[in-house]
C-alpha positions in Angstrom: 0.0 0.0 0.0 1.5 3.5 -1.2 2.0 6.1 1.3 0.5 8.6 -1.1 -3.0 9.3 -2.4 -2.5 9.5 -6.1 -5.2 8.6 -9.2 -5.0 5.1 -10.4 -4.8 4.1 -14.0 -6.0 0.4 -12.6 -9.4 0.9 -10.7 -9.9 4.2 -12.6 -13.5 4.9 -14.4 -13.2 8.5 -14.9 -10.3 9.8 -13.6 -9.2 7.5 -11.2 -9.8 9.7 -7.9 -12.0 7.2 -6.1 -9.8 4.3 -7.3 -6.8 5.7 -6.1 -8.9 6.8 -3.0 -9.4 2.9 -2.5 -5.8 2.3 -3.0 -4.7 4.6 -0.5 -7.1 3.3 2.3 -6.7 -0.4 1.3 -10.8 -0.9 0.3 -12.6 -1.6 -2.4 -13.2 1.1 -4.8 -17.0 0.2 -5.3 -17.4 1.7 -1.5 -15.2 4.9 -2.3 -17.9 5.1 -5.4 -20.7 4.9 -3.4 -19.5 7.3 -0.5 -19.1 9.6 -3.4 -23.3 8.8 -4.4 -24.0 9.2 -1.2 -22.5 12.7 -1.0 -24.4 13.9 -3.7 -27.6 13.5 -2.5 -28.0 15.9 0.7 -26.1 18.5 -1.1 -24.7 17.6 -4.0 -21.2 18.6 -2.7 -19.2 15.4 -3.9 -18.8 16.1 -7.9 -17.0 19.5 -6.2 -14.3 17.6 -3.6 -14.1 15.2 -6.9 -12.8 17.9 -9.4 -10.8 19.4 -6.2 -8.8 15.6 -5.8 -8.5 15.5 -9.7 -6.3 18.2 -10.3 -4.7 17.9 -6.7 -4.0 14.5 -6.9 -0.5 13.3 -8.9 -0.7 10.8 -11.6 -0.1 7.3 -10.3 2.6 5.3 -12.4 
């Protein structure tokens, strides 16, 4: 498991954020998926942090 949160080119649908999410906390990526679902619905906040961890996060190799 990498010290570091970066995207993953592996477990990646769009971008890879929640893959590499999964990566980083050693879990499946279908829960980071649905913890991001689950974020949209009271406020619709998740599609935000998601661009936000896109261009923060470095490419994974």
């Amino acid at each position: 498991m990498s010290n570091k949160r970066t995207l993953s080119r592996q477990n990646g649908m769009i971008a890879g954020v929640c893959g590499g999410l999964a990566e980083r906390f050693g879990i499946s990526p279908l829960l980071v998926r649905i913890a991001f679902l689950l974020l949209l619905i009271p406020g619709g906040i998740s599609p935000v942090i998601y661009l936000i961890l896109w261009f923060v996060m470095p490419n994974g190799e």
